[in-house]
C-alpha positions as CSV (number, residue, x, y, z in Angstrom):
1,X,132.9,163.0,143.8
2,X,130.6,163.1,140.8
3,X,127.6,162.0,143.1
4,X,126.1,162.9,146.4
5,X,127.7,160.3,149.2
6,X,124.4,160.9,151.6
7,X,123.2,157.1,151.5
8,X,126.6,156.1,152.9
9,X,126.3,158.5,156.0
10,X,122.7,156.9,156.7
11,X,122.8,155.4,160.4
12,X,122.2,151.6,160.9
13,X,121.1,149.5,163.7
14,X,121.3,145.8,164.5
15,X,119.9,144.3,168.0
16,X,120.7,147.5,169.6
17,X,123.9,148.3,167.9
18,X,123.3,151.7,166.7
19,X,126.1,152.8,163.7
20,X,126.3,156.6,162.6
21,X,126.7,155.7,159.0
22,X,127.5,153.0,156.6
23,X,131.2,152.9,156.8
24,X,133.3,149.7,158.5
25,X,137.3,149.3,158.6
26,X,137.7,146.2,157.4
27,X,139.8,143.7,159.3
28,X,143.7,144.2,157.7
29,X,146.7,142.4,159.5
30,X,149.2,144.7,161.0
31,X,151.6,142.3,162.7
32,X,152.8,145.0,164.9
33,X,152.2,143.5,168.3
34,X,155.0,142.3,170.6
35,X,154.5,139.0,171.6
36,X,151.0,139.1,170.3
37,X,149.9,141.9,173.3
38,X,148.3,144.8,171.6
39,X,148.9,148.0,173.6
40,X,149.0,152.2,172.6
41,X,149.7,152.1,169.2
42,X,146.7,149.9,168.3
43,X,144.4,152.0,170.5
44,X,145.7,155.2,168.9
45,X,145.5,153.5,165.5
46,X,142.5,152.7,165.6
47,X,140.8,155.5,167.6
48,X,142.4,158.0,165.0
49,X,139.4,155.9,162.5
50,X,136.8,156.8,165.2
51,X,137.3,159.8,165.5
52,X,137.5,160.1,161.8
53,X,133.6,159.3,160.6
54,X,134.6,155.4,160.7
55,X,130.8,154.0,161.8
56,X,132.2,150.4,162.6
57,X,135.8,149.6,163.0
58,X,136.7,145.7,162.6
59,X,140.1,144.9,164.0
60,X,142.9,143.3,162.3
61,X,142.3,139.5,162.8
62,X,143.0,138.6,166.8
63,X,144.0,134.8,167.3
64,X,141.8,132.1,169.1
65,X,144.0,130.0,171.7
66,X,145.0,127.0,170.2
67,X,148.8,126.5,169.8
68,X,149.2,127.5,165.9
69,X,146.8,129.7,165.6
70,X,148.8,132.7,163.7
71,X,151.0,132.2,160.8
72,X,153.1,135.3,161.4
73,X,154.8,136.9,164.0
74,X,152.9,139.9,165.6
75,X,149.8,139.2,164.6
76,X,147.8,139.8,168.2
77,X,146.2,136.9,170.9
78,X,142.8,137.5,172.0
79,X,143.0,135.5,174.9
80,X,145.3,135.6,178.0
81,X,147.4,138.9,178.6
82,X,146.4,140.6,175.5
83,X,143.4,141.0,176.4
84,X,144.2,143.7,178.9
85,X,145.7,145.5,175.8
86,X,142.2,144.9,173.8
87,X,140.5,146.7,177.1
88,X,142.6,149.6,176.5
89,X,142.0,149.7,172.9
90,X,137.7,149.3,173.0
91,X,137.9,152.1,175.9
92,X,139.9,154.3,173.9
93,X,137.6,153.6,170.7
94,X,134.6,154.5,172.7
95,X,135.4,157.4,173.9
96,X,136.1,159.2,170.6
97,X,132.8,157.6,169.7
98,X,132.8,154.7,167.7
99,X,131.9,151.4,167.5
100,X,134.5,148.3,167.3
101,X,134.4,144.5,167.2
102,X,137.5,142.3,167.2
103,X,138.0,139.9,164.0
104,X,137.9,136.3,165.7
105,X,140.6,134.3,163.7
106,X,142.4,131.1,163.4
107,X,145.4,130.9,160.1
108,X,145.1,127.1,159.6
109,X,147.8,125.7,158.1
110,X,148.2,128.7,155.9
111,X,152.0,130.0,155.8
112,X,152.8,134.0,156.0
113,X,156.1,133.9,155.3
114,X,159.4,132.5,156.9
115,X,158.3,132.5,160.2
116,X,157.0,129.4,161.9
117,X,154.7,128.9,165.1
118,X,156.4,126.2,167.5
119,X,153.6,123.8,167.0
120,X,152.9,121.8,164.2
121,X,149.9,124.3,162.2
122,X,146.6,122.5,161.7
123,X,143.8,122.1,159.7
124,X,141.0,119.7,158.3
125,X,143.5,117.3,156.2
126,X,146.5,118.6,156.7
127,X,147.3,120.4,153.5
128,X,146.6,124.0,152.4
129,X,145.1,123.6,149.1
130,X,144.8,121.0,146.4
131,X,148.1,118.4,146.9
132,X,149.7,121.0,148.8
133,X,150.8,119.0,152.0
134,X,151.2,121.0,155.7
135,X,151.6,120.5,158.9
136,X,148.5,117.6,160.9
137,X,145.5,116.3,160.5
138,X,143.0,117.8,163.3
139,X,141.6,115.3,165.7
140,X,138.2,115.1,166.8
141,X,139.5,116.7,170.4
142,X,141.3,118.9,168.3
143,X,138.4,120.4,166.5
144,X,136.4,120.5,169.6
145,X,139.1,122.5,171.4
146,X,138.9,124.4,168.5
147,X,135.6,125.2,168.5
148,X,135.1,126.0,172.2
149,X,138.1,128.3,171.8
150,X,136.4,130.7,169.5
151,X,133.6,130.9,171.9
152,X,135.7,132.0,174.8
153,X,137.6,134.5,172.1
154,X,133.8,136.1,171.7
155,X,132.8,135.5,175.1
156,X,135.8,137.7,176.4
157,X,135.2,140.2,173.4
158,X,131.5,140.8,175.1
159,X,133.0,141.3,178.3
160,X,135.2,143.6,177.3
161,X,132.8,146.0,175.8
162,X,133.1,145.6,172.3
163,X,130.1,146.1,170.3
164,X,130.6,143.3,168.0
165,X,132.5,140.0,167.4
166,X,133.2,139.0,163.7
167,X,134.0,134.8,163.2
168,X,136.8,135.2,159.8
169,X,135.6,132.5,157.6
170,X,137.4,133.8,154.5
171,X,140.6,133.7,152.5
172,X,141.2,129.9,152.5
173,X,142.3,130.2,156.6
174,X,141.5,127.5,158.9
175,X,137.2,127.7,158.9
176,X,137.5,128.3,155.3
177,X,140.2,125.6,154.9
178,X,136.7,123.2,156.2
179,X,134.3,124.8,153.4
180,X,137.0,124.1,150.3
181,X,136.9,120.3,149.0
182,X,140.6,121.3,147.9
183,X,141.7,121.6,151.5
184,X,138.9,119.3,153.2
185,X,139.4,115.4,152.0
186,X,137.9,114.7,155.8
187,X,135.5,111.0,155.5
188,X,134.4,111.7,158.7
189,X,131.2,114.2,160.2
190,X,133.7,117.0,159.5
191,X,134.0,116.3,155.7
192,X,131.8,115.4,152.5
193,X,131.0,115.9,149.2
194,X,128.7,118.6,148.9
195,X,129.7,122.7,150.2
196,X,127.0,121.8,152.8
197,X,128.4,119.1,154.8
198,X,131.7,120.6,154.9
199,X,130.3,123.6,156.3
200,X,129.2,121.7,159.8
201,X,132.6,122.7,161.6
202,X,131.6,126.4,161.3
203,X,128.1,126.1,162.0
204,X,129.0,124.5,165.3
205,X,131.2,127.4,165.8
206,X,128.7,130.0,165.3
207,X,126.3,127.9,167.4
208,X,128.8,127.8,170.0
209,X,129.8,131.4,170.0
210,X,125.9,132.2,169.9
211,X,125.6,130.2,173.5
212,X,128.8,132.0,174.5
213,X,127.2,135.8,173.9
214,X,123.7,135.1,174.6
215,X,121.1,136.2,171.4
216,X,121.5,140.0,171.7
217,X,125.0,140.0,171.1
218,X,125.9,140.4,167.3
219,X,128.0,138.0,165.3
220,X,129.6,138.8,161.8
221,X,131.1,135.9,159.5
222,X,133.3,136.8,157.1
223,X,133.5,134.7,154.1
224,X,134.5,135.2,150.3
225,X,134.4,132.6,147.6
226,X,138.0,133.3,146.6
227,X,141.1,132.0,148.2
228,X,144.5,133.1,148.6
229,X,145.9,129.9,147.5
230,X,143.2,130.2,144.3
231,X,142.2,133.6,143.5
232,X,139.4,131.6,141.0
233,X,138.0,128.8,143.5
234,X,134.0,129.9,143.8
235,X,132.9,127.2,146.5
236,X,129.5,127.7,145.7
237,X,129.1,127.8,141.4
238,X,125.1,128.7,141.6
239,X,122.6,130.6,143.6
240,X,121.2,127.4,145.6
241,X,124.5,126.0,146.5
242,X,124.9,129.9,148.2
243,X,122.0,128.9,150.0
244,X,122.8,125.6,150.6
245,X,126.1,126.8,152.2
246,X,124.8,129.9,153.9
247,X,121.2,129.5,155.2
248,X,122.5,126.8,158.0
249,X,125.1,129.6,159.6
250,X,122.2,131.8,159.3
251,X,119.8,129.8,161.8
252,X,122.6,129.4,163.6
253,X,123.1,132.8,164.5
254,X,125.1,134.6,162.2
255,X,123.6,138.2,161.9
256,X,125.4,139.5,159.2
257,X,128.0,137.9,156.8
258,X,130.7,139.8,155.4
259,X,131.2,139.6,151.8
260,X,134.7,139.4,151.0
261,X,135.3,139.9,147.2
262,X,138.1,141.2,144.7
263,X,136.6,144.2,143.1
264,X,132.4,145.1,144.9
265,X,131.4,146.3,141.6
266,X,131.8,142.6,140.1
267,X,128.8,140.3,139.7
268,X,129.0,137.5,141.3
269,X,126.1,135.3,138.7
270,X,126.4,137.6,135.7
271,X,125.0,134.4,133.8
272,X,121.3,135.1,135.7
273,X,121.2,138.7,136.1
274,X,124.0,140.3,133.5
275,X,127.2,142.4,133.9
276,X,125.5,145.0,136.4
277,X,123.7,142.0,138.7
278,X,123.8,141.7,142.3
279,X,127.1,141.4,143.9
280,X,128.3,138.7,146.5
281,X,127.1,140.8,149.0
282,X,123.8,141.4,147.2
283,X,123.2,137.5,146.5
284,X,123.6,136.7,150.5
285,X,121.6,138.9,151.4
286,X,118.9,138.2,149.2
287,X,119.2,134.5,149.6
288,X,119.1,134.6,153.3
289,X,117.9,137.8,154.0
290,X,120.4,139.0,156.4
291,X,122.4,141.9,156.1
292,X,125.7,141.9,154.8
293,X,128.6,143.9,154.3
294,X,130.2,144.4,151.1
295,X,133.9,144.6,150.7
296,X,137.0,144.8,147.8
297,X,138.7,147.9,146.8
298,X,136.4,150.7,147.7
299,X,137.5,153.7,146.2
300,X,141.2,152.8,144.9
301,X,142.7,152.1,141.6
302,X,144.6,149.3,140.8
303,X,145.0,145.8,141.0
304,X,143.7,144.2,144.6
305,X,147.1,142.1,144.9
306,X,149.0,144.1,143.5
307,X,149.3,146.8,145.6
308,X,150.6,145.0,148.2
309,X,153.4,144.5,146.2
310,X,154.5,148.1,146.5
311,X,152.3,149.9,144.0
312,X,149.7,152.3,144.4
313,X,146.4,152.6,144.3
314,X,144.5,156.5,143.4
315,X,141.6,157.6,144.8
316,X,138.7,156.9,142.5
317,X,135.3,157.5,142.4
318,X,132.6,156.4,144.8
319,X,130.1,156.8,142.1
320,X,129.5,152.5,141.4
321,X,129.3,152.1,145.2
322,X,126.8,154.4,145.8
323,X,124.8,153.1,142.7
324,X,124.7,149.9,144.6
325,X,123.9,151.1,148.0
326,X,120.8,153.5,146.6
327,X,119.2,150.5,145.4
328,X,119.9,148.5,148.7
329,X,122.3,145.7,147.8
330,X,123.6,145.3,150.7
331,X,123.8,147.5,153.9
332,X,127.5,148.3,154.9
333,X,130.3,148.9,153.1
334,X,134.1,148.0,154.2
335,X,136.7,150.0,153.8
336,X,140.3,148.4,153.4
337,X,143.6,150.1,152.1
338,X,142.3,153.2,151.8
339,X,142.0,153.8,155.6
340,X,145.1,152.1,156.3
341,X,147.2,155.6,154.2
342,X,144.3,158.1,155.7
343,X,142.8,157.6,158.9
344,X,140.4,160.7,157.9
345,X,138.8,159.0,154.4
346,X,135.4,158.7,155.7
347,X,135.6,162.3,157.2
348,X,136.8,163.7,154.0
349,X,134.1,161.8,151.7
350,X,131.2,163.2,154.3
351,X,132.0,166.7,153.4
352,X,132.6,165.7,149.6
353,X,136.4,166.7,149.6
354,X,137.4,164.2,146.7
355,X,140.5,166.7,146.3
356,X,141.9,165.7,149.2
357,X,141.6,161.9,149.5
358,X,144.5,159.7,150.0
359,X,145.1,156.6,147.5
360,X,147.1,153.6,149.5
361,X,151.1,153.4,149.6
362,X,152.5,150.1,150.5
363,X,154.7,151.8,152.1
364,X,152.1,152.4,154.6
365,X,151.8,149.1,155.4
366,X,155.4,149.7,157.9
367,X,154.0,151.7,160.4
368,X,150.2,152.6,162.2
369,X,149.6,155.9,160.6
């Protein structure tokens, strides 16, 4: 490392959540638990992060009850029985230290592969993206079930101990699948023309997980203008749409939104502020003044996609993310694929041994190293 990585290892604190150093896992799906129940492996997998410098670990995204929910096998509940598995996996996560907040999630009618859930998947029209028909419709009780099942999801993540609860609202899955005209054709309160009317169903999510966990509990919303069914879609195409979309989750008590972008070093308005401007990340937060969390392949080579495919990514420098986060563009940064191949990266970067860094192997992506 070609710079000093001090400003990542400052502590940060939120309504009483107190984090060691800038560093999050970012959520990453695992599919690896039976039945949906979470047990050992997860507590040892993630513990290994804690133990390893990791300031905030987000799990892989946990499904809300409704009857779709996932759109693979193995992704895990957060409700019912796996919840006892969850207990076993925030105790173990304390005790080496660290801090941990399930990822609060619903697929929509997204597919994950050949798999298929035994109920029909839903979402606001029934299709995934632009003329790209799937499974029903949601009804008004269906949206409502759906809404009061996120709040019990972070309602039993408070009572479980976890430190945090983060609402995914990214990615073009089911809350996002509300925010994207080309997956939201709703004529009814859930719909409309503008980015701000369609975002009503996850305002009243947020305002009903906010009621669920009392104000002193913190809640994260993930979002990203990209989707995986459009890798170009930007919902909002200016600064005061942003605000337009964002400012409403923000009074309704979202306390910091996660950024999700392709590459953290990309602009996000290069037309206002040039090829080194803010990023996503940066833009929320100064628009709603909130902190955020920036996120998209910190400290790898490579294409993002791509390496999911089976290539690798190298270690690169940190020296573009610490640029950003000297000058305070946003206040946490996520760490994906890279802690996924070494559970010690954040260790390793805190005593500046670049040598011995890890890049990500797909092949990785088979087991819970």
């Amino acid at each position: 490392m070609s710079h000093p990585t001090d400003i990542l290892f400052r502590p940060f604190t939120l309504k009483g959540l107190e984090l060691k150093n800038r560093i999050v896992m970012a959520p990453m799906t695992r599919s690896m638990a039976p039945e949906g129940l979470p047990g050992q492996p997860q507590a040892d997998y993630y513990t290994r992060r804690a133990e390893n410098e990791v300031g905030l670990i987000l799990s892989e995204g946990t499904v809300i009850d409704r009857p779709a929910s996932r759109n693979t096998a193995g992704i895990p509940f957060f409700h019912g029985e796996a919840l006892n598995g969850w207990k076993t996996v925030i105790d173990s996560v304390h005790a080496a230290g660290g801090r941990m907040g399930p990822q609060i999630w619903h697929t929509g009618s997204t597919r994950g592969g050949k798999w298929e859930p035994e109920a029909p998947v839903e979402s606001p029209s029934g299709l995934i993206g632009p003329n790209d028909p799937r499974g029903v419709e949601m009804s008004e009780d269906d949206i409502q079930a759906t809404i009061a099942a996120f709040a019990s999801a972070a309602a039993d993540a408070k009572r479980l101990g976890f430190d945090v609860a983060e609402l995914h609202g990214a990615h073009g899955y089911l809350i996002d699948q509300f925010f994207w005209a080309g997956s939201n054709l709703r004529t009814d309160a859930w719909g409309g023309k503008t980015l701000a009317e369609r975002s009503r169903f996850a305002v009243e999510v947020v305002k009903a997980v906010r009621a669920a966990v009392g104000p002193d509990f913190p809640i994260i919303l993930r979002i990203s203008q990209w989707k995986q069914q459009d890798f170009t879609v930007k919902l909002a195409e200016n600064p005061e749409e942003m605000e337009a979309w964002l400012q409403p989750l923000a009074d309704a008590g979202v306390d910091v939104f996660h950024c999700s972008q392709r590459r953290f070093w990309e602009p996000e308005f290069p037309e206002i502020d040039g090829e080194e401007g803010l990023n996503f990340a940066g833009w929320v937060k100064k628009i709603t003044g909130k902190p955020t969390i920036s996120v998209g392949s910190v400290g790898l080579s490579g294409e993002f996609i791509a390496s999911f495919g089976g290539e690798g990514s190298q270690a690169t420098s940190l020296d573009k993310l610490v640029a950003r986060m000297e000058r305070d563009e946003f206040d946490l940064i996520a760490v994906g694929r890279a802690l996924i191949s070494d559970p010690a990266w954040a260790a390793k970067v805190k005593r500046g041994a670049a040598d011995e860094l890890q890049g990500f192997e797909a092949k990785d992506l088979a087991e819970l190293v």
